[in-house]
C-alpha positions, 0 to 999 in steps of 0.5 A: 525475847520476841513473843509475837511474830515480828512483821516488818521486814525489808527484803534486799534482794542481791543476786550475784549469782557464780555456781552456774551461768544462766543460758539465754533462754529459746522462745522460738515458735511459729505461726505456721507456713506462709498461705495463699488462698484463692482469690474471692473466696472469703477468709476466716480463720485463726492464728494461734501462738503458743500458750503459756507466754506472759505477754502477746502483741500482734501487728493489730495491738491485740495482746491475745494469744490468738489473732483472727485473719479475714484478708490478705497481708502480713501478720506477725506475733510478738510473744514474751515469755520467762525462761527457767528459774535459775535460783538454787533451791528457790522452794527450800525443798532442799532445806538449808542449802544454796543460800547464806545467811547471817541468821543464825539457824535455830533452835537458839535454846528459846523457850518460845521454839526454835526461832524464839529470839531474834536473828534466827532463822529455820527451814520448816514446813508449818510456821506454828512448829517453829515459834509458840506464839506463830499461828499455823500455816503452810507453804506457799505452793503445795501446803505441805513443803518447806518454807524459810521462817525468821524472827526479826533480828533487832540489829538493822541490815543484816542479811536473811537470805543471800544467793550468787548467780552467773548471768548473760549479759544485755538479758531481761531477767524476771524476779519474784518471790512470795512472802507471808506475816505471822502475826500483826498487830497492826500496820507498823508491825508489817514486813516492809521488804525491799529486794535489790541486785547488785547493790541496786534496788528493784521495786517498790518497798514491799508488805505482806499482807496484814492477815496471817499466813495469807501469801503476797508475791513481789514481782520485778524486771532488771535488765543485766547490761554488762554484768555477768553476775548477779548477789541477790540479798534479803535485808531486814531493816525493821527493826520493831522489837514486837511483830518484825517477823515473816515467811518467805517460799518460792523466788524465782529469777528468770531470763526472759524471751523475746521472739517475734513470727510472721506469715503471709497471707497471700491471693491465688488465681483461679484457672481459666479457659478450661471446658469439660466439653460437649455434650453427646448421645450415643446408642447402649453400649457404645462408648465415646471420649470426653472433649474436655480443654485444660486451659490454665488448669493442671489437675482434673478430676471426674465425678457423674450424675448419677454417682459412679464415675470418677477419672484424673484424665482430661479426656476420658472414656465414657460408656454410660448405660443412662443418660448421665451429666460428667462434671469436671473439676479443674484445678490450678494449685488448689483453687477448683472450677467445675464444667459440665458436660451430658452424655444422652443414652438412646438405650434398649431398655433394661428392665430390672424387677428388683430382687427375691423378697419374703412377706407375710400372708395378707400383707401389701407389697410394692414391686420394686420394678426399673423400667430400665429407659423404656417408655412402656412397661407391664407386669404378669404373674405365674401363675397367672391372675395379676397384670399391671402397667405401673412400674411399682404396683401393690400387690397383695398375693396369698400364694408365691409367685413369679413376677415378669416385668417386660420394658419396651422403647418401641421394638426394644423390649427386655424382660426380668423376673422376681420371686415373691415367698409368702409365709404363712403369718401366725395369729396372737390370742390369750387368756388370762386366769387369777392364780393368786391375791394378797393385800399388795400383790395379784398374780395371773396366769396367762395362757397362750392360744396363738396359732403359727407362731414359733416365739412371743414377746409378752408386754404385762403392761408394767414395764415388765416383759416375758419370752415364754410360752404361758407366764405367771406373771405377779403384778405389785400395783393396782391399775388397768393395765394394757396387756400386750402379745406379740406372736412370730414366726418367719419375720411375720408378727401378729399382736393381740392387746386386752386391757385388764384390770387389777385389784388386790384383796383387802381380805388378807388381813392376818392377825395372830391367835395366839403367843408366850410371852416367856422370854424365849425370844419365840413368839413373845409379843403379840402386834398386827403384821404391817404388810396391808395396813397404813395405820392401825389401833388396837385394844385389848380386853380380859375377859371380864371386859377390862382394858389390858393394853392399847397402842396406836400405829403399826409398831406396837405391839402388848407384851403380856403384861397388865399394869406392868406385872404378867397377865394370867394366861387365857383367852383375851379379845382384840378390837382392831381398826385401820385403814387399808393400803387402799384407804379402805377402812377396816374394823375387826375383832377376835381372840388371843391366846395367851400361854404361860 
């Protein structure tokens, strides 16, 4: 009978596998199209292979899943990848099924668990449910599914864990498995496991980790040649009466794929012989077309000078109002050159007094006059009073009004008109009044005077804000605060500000006159109200002057009671003294009633 958990084990891994073939598994990817880039133009940029490959050889020995190109040539991409697992029940998700086993499956009757004797085996999902003395672990992958758990048998070679599967023939496979010791007392008490295929090992002898529970995998490659088949076997070979017991979760046996990708990066001409033309002047509102050539270019395309033009003919028809520069774009499959070509407008002038705007009483305001190519331009006013030859003069008008401005280029004169509305702009006041004070509040009532307004934003200076016409507004800090109004009407504003000071009373201070400690749960005690103090002592005296009670800090309080027994009812002096919110200090005496 084993009492620990036996931890050298040898693993024989066979795998003839004839439930199903295992398909050669496709990697294929692609680094993208073949490229041409025009010729000087710098290159920089990035291929990337598909992730999740378990190796990456570029034709520059990178093994990195990207490659950085910066000039012309042939690049290529060697990418390894595992296929899909074609072991049956690999996880034992299903439990005991897809495998043999010459185990025998537990419980044997071992007063230890269900693989309490040696040579048995159970599917379990914790290794402490299986066997008293196994310490508690988990799975492998999710920490919550099954896994394969044997006491060591004593006898040597007798298979744990067998399966059969087809394979392809001339394929690289991937094998790997996790495995785990229960308990090990020391090194010889290690699972040594040894995995083989077809009657062949692979690998190196294999132990898990010396700590409990703690999952190692084993990781090999084999190549099928010409089998079709392969029997994976797991062997124990330890044979250690003590320890010689393991875990084993998650075998994989994977084809692997090989593919390889190239592109090419290759240089592209840029057009020549190409021009967008002469220059030219024409008179307003004629028009003329560009004398663009082609060259070795095949596609065109205009923009201007200012914005506004664009065209895919080579020649176009043009009738700019100003002087405007045409730019070509010639393009031979995507590598782009550009000409120029000016077209110079000797133009009767257009003059242009901008557009009909609103300001407020007594503000300036910047006509937005176009000479429109004219050399001489002025401004008149109806009704008359306001003349000017700049194009964009200030004005400050206190009335509506039109503004005419005329543009000349000699004898060519127009003429255009804009209309400045002005509003009536309103004028903020206020005064402010207290309404009310405590130890930790000042409330004031503002009172709103503002002239020509039809809303208002007040700003208390507290991060607080209001909309209405007069607030009451309580403020629960003591500082100086800078009172803001805003005062509008038709997009004009006016803003008065006042500075104003708050302090609040230290003379709200209440202390109770009277309670009945008769345990109604009313007024049974009697204490100092906490709302505008830091800290407070008080004392109580009969009227004979003895000390009936004292109590230091804001949540005492006298119950009614002298040296443990009720107090007699009738009149008893306090002495108070605290210090205010404020840091002031504070001295009061008085009376309390005490009734009965």
């Amino acid at each position: 009978m084993l009492i620990r958990c036996k931890h050298i084990v040898v693993f024989v891994l066979l795998f003839i596998l004839t439930g199903f073939r295992s398909k050669a598994q496709s990697c294929s990817f692609s680094l993208g199209n073949d490229t041409s880039i025009c010729q000087g133009i710098p290159i920089n940029f990035s291929l990337l292979a598909p992730t999740g490959a378990t190796a990456y050889l570029w034709d520059n020995s990178s093994t990195l899943a990207t490659r950085n190109v910066t000039g012309y040539g042939t690049y290529f991409c060697r990418l390894t990848k595992n296929g899909t697992n074609v072991i049956t029940n690999g996880n034992f998700s299903a439990g005991n099924t897809g495998f043999t086993s010459s185990y025998t499956l537990g419980p044997t009757g071992s007063p230890w668990g269900i693989v309490g004797d040696p040579g048995v085996y159970a599917i379990t999902t914790n290794a402490s449910l299986v066997h008293s003395n196994f310490p508690s672990f988990t799975n492998h992958t999710t920490g919550g599914g099954n896994m394969l758990v044997v006491n060591g048998s004593s006898t040597p070679n007798v298979s744990v864990w067998c399966q059969n599967i087809v394979v392809t023939p001339n394929t690289n496979y991937n094998f790997s498995t996790w495995a785990a010791t229960c308990v090990a007392g020391s090194i010889t008490e290690l699972a040594i496991l040894q995995f083989s295929i077809n009657g062949s090992v692979i690998g190196s002898p294999f132990s898990p980790s010396l700590t409990s529970g703690v999952w190692t995998q084993f990781n090999a490659q084999w190549n099928s040649g010409v089998n079709v088949s392969a029997n994976i076997c797991i062997v124990n070979q330890n044979v250690t009466p003590s320890g010689n017991d393991f875990a084993i979760d998650d075998i994989f046996f994977q084809p692997i794929c090989v593919y390889t990708d190239t592109i090419k990066v290759t240089p592209k001409p840029f057009p020549t012989g190409y021009s967008a033309g002469r220059d030219t002047s024409l008179c307003a509102g004629e028009t003329v077309n560009l004398t663009a050539l082609s060259g070795s270019a095949t596609v065109f395309n205009w923009s201007s000078i200012p914005v506004g033009f664009t065209s895919n003919l080579l020649q176009p028809l043009v009738g700019p109002t100003d002087t405007t520069k045409y730019i070509l774009s010639a393009d031979l499959n995507g590598c782009k050159r550009t000409d120029t070509a000016t077209v110079f407008i000797e133009n009767t002038p257009v003059a242009y007094a901008g557009i009909n705007d609103t300001i407020c009483e007594g503000k300036q305001f910047t006509l937005k006059g176009n000479a429109g190519g004219g050399q001489l331009v002025s401004w008149q006013s109806i009704p008359v009073g306001f003349a000017s030859t700049q194009v964009n003069p200030v004005i400050q008008p206190v009335a509506t009004a039109l503004y005419i401005l005329t543009s000349a280029n000699g004898s060519c004169k127009s003429s255009d008109t804009v209309e400045i509305v002005v509003n009536t702009s309103p004028i903020a006041d206020f005064v402010t009044s207290p309404a009310d004070s405590s130890c930790n509040s000042y409330t004031v009532q503002f009172t709103n005077n503002s002239v020509n307004a039809s809303s208002y934003v007040w700003d208390f200076g507290d991060g607080q804000f209001s909309s209405d016409f007069s607030p009451l507004h309580t403020f629960t800090e003591q500082s100086i605060f800078q009172l803001k109004l805003q005062a509008k009407t038709a997009g004009c504003i006016d803003t008065k500000f006042l500075p104003l000071k708050i302090s609040f009373s230290e003379n709200a201070l209440y202390v109770p006159n009277s309670f009945s400690p008769n345990n109604d749960l009313k007024n049974d005690r009697f204490f100092i109200p906490k709302g505008c103090l830091q800290t407070v002592s008080v004392s109580i005296y009969d009227r004979w002057g003895q000390l009936v009670k004292k109590w230091e800090g804001l949540d005492g309080y006298w119950d009614g009671k002298s040296a443990g027994l009720p107090a007699s009812s009738g009149v008893y002096v306090y002495q108070l003294d605290g210090i205010y919110l404020s840091g002031e200090k504070v001295k009061k005496k008085g009376t309390i009633t005490l009734f009965r």
